[in-house]
Each structure stands twice: as structure tokens, then as C-alpha cells.
GUTORNU-771262 format. One record per atom (N, C-alpha, C): residue in three letters; x, y, z; residue number from 1. Coordinates in steps of 0.05 Angstrom, whole numbers, plus 32768, in hexadecimal, padded with zeros to 4 digits. Atoms other than C-alpha are relative to their C-alpha. Example, Ala and Ser with C-alpha at 12.3 -4.5 7.8 and 13.67 -1.06 7.14 Angstrom:
2
> selo; u; v; w; gukol
> ALA; 8012; 7FE8; 8000; 1 .
> ALA; 80F6; 7FA6; 809C; 1 .
> ALA; 8012; 8018; 8000; 1 .
> SER; 7FF0; 7FE8; 7FFF; 2 .
> SER; 8111; 7FEB; 808F; 2 .
> SER; 7FF1; 8016; 800E; 2 .
***
This chain:
175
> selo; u; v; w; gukol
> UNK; 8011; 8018; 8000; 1 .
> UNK; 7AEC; 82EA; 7F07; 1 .
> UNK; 8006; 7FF0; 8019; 1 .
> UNK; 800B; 8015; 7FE7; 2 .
> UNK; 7ADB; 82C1; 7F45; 2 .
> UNK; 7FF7; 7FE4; 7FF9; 2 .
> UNK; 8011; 8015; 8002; 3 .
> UNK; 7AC6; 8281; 7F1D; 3 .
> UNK; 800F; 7FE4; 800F; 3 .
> UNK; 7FE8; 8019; 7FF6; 4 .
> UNK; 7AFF; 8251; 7F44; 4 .
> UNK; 7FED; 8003; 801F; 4 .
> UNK; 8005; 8002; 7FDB; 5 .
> UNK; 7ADC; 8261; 7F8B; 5 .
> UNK; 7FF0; 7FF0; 8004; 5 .
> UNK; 800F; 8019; 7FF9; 6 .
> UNK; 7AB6; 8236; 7FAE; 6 .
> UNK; 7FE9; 8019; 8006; 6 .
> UNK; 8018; 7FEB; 8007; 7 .
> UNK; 7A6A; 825B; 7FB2; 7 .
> UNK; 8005; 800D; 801F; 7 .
> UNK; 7FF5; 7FF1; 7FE9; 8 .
> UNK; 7A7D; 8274; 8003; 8 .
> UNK; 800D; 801A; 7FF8; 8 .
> UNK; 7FED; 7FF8; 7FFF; 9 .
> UNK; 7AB6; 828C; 7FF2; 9 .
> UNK; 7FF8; 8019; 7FE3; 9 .
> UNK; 8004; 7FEB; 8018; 10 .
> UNK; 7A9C; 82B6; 7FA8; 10 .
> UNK; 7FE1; 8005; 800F; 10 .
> UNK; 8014; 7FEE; 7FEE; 11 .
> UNK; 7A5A; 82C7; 7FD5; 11 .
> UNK; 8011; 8019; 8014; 11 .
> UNK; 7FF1; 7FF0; 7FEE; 12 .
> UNK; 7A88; 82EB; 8006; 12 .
> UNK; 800C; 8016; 7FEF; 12 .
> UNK; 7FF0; 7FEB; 800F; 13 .
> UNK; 7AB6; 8308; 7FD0; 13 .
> UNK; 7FE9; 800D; 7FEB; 13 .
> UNK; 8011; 7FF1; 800A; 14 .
> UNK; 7A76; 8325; 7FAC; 14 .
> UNK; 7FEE; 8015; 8012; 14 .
> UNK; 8009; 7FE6; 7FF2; 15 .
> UNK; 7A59; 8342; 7FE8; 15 .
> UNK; 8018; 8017; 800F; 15 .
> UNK; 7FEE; 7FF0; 7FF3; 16 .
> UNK; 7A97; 8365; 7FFC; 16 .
> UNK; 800A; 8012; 7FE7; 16 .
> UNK; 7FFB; 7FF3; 800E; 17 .
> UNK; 7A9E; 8382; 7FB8; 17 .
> UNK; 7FE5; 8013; 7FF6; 17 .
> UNK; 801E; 7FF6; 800B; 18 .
> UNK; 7A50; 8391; 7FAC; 18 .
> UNK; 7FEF; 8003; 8013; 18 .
> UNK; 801A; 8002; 7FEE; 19 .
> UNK; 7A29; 8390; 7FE7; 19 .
> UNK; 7FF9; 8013; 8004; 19 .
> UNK; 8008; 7FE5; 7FF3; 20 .
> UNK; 7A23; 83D8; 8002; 20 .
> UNK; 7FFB; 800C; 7FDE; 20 .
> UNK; 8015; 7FEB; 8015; 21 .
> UNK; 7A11; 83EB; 7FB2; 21 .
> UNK; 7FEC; 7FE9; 7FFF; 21 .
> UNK; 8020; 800E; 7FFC; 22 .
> UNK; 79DB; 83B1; 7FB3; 22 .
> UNK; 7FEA; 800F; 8019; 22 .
> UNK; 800D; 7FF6; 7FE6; 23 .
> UNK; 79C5; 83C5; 7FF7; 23 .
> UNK; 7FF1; 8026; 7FF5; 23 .
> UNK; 800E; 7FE4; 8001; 24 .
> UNK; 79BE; 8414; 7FE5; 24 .
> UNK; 7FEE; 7FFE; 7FE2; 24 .
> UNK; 8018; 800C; 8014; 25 .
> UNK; 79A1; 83FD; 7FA1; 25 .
> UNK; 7FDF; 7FF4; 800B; 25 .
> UNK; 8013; 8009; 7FF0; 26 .
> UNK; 7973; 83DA; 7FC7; 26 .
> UNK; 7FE5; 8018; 800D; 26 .
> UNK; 800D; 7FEA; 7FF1; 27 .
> UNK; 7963; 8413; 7FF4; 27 .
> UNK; 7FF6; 801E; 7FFC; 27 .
> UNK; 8016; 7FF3; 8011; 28 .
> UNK; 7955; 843F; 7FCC; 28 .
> UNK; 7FED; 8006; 7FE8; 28 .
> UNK; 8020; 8009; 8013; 29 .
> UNK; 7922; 841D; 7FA1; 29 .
> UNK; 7FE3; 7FFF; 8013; 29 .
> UNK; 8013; 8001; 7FF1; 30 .
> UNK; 7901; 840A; 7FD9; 30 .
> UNK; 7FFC; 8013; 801A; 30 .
> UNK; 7FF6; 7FE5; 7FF1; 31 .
> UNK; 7913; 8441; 8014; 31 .
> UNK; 7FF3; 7FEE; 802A; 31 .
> UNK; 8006; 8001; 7FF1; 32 .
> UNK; 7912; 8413; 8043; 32 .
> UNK; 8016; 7FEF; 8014; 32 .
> UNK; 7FE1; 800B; 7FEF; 33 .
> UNK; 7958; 83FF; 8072; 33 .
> UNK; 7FF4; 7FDF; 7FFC; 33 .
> UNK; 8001; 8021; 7FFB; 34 .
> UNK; 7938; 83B9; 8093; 34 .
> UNK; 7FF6; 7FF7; 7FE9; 34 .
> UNK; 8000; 801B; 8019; 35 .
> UNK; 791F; 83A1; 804E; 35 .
> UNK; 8013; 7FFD; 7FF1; 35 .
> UNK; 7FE8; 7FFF; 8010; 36 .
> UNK; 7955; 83B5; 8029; 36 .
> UNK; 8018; 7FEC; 800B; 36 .
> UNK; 7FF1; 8006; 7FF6; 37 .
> UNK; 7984; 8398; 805C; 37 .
> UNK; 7FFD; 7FDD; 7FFA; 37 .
> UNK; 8010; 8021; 8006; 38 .
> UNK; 794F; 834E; 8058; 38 .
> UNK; 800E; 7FFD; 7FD9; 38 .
> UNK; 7FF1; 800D; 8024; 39 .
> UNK; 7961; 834D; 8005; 39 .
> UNK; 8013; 8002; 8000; 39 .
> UNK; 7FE7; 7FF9; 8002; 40 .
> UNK; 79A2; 8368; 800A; 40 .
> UNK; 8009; 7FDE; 8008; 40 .
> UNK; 7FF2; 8019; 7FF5; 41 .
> UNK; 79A9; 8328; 8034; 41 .
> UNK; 7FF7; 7FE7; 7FED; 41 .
> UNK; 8008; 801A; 8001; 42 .
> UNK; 7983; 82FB; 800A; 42 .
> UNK; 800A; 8001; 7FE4; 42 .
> UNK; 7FEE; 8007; 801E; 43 .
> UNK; 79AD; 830C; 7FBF; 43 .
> UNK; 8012; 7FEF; 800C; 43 .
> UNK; 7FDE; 8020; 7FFF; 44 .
> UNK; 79EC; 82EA; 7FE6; 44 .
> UNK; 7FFA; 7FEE; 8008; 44 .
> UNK; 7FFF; 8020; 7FFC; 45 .
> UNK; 79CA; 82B1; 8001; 45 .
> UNK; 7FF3; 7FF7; 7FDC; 45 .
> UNK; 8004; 800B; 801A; 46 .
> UNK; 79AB; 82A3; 7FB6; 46 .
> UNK; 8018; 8003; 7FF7; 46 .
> UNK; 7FDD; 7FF9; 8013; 47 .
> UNK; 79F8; 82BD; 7F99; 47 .
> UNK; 8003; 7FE0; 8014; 47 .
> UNK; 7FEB; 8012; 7FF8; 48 .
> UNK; 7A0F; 827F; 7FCA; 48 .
> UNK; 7FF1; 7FE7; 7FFD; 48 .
> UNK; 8017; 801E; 800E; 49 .
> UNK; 79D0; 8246; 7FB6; 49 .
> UNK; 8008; 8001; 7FEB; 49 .
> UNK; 8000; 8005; 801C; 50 .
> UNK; 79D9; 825A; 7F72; 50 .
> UNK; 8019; 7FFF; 7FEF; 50 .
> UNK; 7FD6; 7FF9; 800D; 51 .
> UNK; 7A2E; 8261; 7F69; 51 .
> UNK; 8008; 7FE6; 7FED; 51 .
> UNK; 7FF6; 801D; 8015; 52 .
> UNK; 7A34; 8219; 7F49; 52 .
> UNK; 7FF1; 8007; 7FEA; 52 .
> UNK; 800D; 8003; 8012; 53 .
> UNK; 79FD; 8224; 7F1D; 53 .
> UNK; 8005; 8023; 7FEF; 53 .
> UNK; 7FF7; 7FE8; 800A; 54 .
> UNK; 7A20; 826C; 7F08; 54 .
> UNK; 8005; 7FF2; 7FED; 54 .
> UNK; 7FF4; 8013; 801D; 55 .
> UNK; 7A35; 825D; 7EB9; 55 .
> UNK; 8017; 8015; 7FFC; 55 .
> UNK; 7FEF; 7FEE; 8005; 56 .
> UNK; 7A5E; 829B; 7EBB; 56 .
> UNK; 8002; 8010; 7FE3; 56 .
> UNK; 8009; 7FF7; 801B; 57 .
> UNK; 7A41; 82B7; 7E77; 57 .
> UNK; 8003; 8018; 8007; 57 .
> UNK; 7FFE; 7FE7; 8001; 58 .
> UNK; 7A3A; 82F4; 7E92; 58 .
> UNK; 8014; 8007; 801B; 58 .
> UNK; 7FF3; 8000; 7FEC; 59 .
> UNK; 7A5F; 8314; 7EC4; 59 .
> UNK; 7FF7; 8003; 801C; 59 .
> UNK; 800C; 8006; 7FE7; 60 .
> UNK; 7A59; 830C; 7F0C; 60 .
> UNK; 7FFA; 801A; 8006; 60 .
> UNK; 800C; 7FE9; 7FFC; 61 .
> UNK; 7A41; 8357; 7F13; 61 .
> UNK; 7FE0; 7FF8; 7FFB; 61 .
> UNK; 801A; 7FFB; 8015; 62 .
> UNK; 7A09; 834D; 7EDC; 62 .
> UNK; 7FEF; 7FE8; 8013; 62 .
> UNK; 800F; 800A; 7FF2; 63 .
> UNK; 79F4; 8314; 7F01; 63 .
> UNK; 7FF4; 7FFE; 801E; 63 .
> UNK; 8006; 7FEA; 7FE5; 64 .
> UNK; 79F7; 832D; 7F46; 64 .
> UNK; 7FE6; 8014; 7FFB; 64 .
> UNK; 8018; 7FE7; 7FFE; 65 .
> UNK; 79C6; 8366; 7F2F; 65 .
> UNK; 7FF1; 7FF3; 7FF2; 65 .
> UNK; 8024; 8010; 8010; 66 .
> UNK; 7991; 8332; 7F06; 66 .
> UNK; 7FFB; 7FEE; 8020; 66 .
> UNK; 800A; 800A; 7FEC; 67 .
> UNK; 7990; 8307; 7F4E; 67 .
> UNK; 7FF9; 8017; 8010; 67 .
> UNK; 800A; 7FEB; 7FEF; 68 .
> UNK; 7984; 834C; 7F70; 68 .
> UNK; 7FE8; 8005; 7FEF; 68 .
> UNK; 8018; 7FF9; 8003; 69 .
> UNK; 794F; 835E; 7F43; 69 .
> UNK; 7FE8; 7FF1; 7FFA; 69 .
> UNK; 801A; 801D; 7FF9; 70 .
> UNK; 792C; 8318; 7F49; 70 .
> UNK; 7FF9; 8003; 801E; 70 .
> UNK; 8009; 800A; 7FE1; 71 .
> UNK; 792E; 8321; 7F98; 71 .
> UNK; 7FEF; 801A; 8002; 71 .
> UNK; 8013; 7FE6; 7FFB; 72 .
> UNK; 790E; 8368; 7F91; 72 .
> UNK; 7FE3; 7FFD; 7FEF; 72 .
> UNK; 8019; 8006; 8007; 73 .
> UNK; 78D9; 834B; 7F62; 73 .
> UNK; 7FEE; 7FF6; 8009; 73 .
> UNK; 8017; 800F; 7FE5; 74 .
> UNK; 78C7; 8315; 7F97; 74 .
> UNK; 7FFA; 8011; 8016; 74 .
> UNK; 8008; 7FF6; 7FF0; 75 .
> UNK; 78C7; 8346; 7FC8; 75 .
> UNK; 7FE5; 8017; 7FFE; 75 .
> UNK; 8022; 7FF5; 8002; 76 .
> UNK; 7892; 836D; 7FA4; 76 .
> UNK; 7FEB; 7FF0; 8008; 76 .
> UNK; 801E; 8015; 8003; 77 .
> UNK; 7864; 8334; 7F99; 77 .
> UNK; 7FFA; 7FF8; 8017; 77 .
> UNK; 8005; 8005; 7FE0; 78 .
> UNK; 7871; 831E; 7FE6; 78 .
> UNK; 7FEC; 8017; 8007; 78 .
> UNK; 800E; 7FF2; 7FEB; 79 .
> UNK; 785C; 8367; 7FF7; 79 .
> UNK; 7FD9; 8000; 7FF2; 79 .
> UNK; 8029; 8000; 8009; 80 .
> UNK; 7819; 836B; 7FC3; 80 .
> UNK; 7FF4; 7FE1; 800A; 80 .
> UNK; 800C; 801C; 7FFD; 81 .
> UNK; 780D; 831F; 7FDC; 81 .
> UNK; 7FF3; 800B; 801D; 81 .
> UNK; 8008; 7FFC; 7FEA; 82 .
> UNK; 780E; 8338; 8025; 82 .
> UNK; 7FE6; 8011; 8002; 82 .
> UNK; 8017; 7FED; 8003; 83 .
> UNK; 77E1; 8375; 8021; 83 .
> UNK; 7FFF; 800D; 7FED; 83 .
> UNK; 7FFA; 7FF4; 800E; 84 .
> UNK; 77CD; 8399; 7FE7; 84 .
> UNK; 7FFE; 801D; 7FFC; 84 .
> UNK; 8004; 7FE4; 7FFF; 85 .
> UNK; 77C5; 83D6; 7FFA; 85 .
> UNK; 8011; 8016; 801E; 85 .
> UNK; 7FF2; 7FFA; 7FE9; 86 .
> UNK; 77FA; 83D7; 8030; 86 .
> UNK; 8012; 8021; 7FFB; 86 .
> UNK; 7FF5; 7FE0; 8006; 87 .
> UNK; 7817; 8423; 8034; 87 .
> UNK; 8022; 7FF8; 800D; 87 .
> UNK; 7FE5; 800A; 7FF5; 88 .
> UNK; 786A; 8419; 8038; 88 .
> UNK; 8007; 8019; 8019; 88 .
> UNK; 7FEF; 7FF2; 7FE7; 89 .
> UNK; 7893; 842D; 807A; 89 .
> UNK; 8010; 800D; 7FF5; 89 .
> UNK; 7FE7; 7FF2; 800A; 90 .
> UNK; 78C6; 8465; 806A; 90 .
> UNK; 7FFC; 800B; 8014; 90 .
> UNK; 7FF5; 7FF5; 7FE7; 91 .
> UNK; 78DF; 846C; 80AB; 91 .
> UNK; 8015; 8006; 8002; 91 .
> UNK; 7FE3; 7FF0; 8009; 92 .
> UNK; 791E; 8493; 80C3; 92 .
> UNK; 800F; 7FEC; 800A; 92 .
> UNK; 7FF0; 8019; 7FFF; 93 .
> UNK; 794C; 8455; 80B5; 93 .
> UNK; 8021; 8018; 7FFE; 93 .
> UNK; 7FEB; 7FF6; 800B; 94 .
> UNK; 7988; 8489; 80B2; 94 .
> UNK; 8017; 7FF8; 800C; 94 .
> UNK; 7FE6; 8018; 7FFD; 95 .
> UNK; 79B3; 8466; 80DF; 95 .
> UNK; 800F; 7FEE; 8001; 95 .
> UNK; 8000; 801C; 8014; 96 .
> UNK; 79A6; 8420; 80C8; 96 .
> UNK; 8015; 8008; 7FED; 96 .
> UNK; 7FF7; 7FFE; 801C; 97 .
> UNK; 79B3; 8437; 8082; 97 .
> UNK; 8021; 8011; 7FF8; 97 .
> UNK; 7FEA; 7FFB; 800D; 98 .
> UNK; 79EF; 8465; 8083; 98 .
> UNK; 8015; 7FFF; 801D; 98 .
> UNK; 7FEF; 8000; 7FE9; 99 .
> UNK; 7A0D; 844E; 80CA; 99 .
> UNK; 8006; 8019; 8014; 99 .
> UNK; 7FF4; 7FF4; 7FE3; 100 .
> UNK; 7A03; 848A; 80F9; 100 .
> UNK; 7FE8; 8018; 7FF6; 100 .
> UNK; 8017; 7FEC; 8005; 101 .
> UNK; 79CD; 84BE; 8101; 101 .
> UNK; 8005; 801B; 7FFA; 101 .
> UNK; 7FF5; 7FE3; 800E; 102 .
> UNK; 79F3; 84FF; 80E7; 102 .
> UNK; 8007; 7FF7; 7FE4; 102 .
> UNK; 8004; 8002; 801B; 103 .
> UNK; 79E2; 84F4; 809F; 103 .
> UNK; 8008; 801A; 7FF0; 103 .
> UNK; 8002; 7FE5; 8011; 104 .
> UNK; 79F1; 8528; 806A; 104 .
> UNK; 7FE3; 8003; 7FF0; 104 .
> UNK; 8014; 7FFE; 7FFC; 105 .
> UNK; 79B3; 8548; 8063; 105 .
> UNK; 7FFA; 7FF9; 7FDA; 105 .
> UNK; 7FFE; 8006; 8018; 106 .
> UNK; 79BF; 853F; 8013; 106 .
> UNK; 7FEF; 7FEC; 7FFB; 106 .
> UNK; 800C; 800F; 7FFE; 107 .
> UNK; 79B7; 84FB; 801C; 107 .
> UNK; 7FE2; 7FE7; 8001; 107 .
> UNK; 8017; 7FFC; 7FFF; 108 .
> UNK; 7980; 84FA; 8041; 108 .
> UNK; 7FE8; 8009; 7FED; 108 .
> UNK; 800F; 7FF9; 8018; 109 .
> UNK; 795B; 852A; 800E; 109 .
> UNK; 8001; 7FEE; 7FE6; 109 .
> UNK; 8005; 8007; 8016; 110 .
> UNK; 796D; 84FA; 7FD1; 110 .
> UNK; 7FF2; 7FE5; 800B; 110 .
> UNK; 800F; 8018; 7FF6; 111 .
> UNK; 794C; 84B7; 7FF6; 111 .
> UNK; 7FE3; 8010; 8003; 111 .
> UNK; 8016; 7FFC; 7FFB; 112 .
> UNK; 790A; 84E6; 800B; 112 .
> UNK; 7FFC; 8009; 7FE1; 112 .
> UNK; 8008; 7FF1; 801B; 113 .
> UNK; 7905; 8507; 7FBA; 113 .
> UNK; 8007; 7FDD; 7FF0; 113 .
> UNK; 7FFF; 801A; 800D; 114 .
> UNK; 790B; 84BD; 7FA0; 114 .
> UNK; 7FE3; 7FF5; 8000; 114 .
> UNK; 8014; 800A; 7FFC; 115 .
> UNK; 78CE; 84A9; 7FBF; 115 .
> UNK; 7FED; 800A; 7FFC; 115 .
> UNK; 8010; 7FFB; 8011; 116 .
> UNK; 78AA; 84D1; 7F8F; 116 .
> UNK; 7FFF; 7FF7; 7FEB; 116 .
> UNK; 8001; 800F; 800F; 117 .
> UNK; 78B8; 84A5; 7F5C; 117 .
> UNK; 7FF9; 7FEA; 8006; 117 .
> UNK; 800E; 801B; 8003; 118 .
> UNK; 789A; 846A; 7F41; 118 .
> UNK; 8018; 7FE6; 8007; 118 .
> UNK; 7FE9; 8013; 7FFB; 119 .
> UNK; 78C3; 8429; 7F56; 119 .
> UNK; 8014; 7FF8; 7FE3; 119 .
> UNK; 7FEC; 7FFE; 801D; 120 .
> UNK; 78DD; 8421; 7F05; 120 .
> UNK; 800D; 801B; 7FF8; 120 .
> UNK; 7FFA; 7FE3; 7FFF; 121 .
> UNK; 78EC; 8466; 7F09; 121 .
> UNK; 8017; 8005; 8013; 121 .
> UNK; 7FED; 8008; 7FE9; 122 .
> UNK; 791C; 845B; 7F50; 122 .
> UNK; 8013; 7FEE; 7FF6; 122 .
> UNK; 7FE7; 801B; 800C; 123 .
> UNK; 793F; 841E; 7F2B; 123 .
> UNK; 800E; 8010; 7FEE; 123 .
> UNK; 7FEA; 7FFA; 8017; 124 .
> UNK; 7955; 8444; 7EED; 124 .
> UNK; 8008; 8016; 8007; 124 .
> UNK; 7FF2; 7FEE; 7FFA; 125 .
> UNK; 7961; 8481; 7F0F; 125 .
> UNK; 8017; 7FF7; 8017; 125 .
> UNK; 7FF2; 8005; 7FF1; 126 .
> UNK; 798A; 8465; 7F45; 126 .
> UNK; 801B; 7FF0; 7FF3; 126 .
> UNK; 7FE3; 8017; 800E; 127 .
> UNK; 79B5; 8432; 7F19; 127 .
> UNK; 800C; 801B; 7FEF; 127 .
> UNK; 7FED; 7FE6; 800F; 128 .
> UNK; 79C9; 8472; 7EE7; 128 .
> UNK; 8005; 800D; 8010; 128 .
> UNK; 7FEC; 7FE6; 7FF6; 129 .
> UNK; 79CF; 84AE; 7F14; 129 .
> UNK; 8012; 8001; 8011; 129 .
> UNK; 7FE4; 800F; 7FE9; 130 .
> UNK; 79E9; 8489; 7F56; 130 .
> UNK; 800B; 7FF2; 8005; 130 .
> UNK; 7FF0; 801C; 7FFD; 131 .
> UNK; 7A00; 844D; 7F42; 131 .
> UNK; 8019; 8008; 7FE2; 131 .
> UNK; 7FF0; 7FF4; 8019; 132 .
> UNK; 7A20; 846C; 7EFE; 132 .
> UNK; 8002; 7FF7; 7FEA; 132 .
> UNK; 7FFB; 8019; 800C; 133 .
> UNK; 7A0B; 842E; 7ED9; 133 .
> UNK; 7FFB; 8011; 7FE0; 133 .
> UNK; 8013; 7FEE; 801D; 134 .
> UNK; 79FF; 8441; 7E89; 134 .
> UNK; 7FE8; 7FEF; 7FFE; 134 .
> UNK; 801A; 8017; 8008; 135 .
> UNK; 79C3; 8429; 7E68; 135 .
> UNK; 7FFD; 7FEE; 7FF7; 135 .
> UNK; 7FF7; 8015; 7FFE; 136 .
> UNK; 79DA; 83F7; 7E50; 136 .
> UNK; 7FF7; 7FE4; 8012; 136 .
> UNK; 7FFF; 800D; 7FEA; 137 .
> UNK; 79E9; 83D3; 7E90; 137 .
> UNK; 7FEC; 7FFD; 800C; 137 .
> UNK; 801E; 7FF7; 7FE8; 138 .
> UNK; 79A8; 83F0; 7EBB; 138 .
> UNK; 7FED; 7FE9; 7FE8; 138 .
> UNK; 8017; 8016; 8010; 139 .
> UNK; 797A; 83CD; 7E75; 139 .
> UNK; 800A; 7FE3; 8003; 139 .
> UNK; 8004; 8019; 7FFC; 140 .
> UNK; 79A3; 838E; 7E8B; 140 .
> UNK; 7FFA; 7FF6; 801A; 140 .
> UNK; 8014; 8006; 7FDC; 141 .
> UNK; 7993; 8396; 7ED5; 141 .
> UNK; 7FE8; 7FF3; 8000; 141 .
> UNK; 801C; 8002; 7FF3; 142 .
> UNK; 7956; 839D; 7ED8; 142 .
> UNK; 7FEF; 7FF2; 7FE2; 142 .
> UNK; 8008; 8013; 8017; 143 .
> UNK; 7943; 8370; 7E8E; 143 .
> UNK; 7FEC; 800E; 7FF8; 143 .
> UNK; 800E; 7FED; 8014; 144 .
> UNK; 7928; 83B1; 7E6C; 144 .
> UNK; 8015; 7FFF; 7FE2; 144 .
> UNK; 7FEE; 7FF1; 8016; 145 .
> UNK; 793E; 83CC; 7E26; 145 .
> UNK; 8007; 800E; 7FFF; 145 .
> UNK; 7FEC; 7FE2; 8003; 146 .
> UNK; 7968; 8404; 7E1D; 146 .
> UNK; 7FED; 8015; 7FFE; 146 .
> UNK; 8010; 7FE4; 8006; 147 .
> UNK; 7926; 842C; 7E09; 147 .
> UNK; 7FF6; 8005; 8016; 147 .
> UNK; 800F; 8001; 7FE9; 148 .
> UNK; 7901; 841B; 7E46; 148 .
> UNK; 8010; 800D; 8015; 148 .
> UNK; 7FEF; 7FF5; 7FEF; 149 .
> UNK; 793D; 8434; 7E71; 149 .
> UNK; 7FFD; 8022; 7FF6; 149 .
> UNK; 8007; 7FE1; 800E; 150 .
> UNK; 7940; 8472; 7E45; 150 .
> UNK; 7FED; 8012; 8007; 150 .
> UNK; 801F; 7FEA; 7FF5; 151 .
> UNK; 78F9; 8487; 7E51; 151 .
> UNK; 7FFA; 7FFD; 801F; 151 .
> UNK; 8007; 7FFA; 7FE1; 152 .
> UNK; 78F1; 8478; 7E90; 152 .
> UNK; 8018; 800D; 8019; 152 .
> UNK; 7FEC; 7FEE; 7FF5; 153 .
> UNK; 7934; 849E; 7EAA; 153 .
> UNK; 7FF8; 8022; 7FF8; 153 .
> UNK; 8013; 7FEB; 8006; 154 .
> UNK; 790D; 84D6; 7E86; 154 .
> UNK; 7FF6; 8006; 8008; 154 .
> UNK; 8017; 7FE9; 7FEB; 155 .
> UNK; 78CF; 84D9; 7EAC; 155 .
> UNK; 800D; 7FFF; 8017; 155 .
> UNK; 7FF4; 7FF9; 7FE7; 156 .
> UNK; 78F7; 84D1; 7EE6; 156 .
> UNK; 800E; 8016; 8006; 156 .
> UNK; 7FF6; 7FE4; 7FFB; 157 .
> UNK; 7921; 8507; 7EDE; 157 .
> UNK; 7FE5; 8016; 7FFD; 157 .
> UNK; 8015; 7FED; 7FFE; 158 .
> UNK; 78EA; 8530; 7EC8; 158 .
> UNK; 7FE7; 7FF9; 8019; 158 .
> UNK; 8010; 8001; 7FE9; 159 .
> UNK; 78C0; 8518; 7F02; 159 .
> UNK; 8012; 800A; 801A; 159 .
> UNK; 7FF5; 7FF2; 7FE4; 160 .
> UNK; 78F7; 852C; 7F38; 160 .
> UNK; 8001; 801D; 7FF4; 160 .
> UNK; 8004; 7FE4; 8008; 161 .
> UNK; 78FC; 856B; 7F10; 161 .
> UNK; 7FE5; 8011; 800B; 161 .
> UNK; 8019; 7FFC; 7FF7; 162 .
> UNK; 78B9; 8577; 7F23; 162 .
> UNK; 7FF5; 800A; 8018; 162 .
> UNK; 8006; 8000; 7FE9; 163 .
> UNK; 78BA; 8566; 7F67; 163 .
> UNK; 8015; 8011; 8008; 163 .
> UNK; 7FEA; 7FE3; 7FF8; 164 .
> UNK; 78FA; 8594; 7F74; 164 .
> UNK; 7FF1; 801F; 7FF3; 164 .
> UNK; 8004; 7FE2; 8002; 165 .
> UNK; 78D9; 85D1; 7F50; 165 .
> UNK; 7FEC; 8001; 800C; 165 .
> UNK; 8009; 8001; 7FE9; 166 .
> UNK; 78A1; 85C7; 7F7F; 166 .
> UNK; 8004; 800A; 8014; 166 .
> UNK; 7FF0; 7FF9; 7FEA; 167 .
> UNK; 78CA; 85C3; 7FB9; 167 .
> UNK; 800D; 801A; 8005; 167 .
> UNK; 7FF1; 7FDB; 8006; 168 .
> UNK; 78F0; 8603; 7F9F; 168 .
> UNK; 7FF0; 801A; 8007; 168 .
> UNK; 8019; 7FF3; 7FFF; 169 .
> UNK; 78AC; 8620; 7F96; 169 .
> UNK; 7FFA; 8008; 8014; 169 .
> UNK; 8010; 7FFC; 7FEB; 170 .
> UNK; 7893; 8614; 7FD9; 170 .
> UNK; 8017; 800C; 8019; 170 .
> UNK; 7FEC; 7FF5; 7FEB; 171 .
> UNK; 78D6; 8627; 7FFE; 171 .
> UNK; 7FFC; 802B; 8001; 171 .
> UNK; 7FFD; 7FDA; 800B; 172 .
> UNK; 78D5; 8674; 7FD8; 172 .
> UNK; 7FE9; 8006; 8011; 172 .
> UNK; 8016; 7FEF; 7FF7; 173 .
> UNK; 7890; 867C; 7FE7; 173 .
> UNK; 7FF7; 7FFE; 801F; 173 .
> UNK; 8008; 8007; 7FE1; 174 .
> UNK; 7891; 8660; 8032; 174 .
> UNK; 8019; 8015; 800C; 174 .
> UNK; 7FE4; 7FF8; 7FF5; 175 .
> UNK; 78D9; 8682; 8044; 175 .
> UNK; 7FFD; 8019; 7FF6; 175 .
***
């Protein structure tokens, strides 16, 4: 617990313990380095406006990931405000995002097979498979129920399932 710090000082010590999993949380909901990098930045300035008004009910994780998934909600509504029919950038941020342009191509492949999923589909697959969270946790992230996580880690898996036997598909019969 951090509740003795002054809000600087427990802003700092939360992004040095959480930032790079906010940030790749981030990035791959949305698949996109410079926005990810804009929210990433704007949970710790709200973590450091809002540190007095912390009650410490829950723990500073749980609330860390409800201010991240209020800044990803405004950032929807920003983007359907701007245009609604704007088509997103998924450009090759690979050096941004993992610091140097020799990526493992792994990687790579699980950020491009993501963005066949639906964006509730990216949140609950990303908080269980690569963040490791249980369900539990992910239904208090993101202020679903335990069922809603359930089913929708379902079609997700069965939707990348999909798109990998596809892919499998089209490798055999092209190669």
C-alpha cells in the first residue's frame, strides 16, 4: 500500500510498477503505439488529480485498471464524436511499441490476429491470456459480470480459432 504518499510521489510509484502492463493493455485493445502511448499517459495524470480523492477500498491495482477503462471509454466516444465512420490506423508501430525494429515475429503475429476481434473480445482476451488476470479480476476491470467475461472469452477464442484455421488453410493450400 502506497496510501502515506503524497499523489506525485504514488503516481510515479504506480507507473513504475504498472505502466508497461497498462500501456500493452492499452495496445492491444486498440493496436495502436501513439494512442496507446496518449492514454497510457493520461491514467497517471488522472492516478495524480485523483490520489486525494483515492478512499483505498479497493486496491490500488483495481483502481488503476477502472481509471484505465474510463480513459479507453472516453477515447471511444472522442473517436465516434470525431468521425463515425473513421477506418483505424494499424500502422507498423513496432519500434515505438516494443523498443527496436527486430521484433519476434510471434509477437508481431499475436497484435495482427487480435484485430480480428471485436474490441470486448481484445479486453477479455488480453487481460486472461496475456495479462493472466482470472475472471474474477478482468469482470472487475472492465465492470462486467463473471458471465459476460465467460462468454465473451468464448467467442473470442473460438473466433481466433477460426481465423488461425483459415490461415492454416490458406498456408497448405498456397505452399
Amino acid at each position: 500500500m502506497i496510501a502515506e504518499h503524497t499523489a506525485g510521489t504514488a503516481a510515479q510509484e504506480l507507473f513504475e510498477r504498472f505502466g508497461p502492463e497498462v500501456y500493452d493493455h492499452i495496445y492491444l485493445v486498440l493496436g495502436n503505439a501513439q494512442d496507446a502511448e496518449d492514454i497510457t499517459q493520461d491514467v497517471f495524470l488522472r492516478v495524480l488529480q485523483s490520489w486525494e480523492h483515492y478512499q483505498h477500498k479497493a486496491s490500488e491495482r483495481t483502481w488503476l485498471w477502472s481509471i484505465t477503462r474510463n480513459c479507453l471509454r472516453e477515447h471511444y466516444r472522442k473517436q465516434r464524436l470525431e468521425q463515425n465512420h473513421r477506418t483505424p490506423h494499424y500502422g507498423d508501430d513496432r519500434s515505438i511499441v516494443f523498443g527496436s525494429p527486430a521484433v519476434p515475429d510471434s509477437a508481431i503475429e499475436l497484435h495482427e490476429t487480435l484485430q480480428n476481434l471485436t474490441v470486448p473480445q481484445r479486453q477479455v482476451f488480453v487481460c486472461r491470456a496475456v495479462q493472466g488476470l482470472s475472471g474474477k479480476e478482468t469482470a472487475q476491470l472492465l465492470g462486467w459480470s463473471d458471465v459476460k467475461v465467460r462468454v465473451t472469452l468464448h467467442r473470442a477464442i473460438q473466433r481466433l480459432q477460426e481465423v488461425l484455421q483459415h490461415e492454416q488453410g490458406g498456408r497448405r493450400a498456397g505452399g
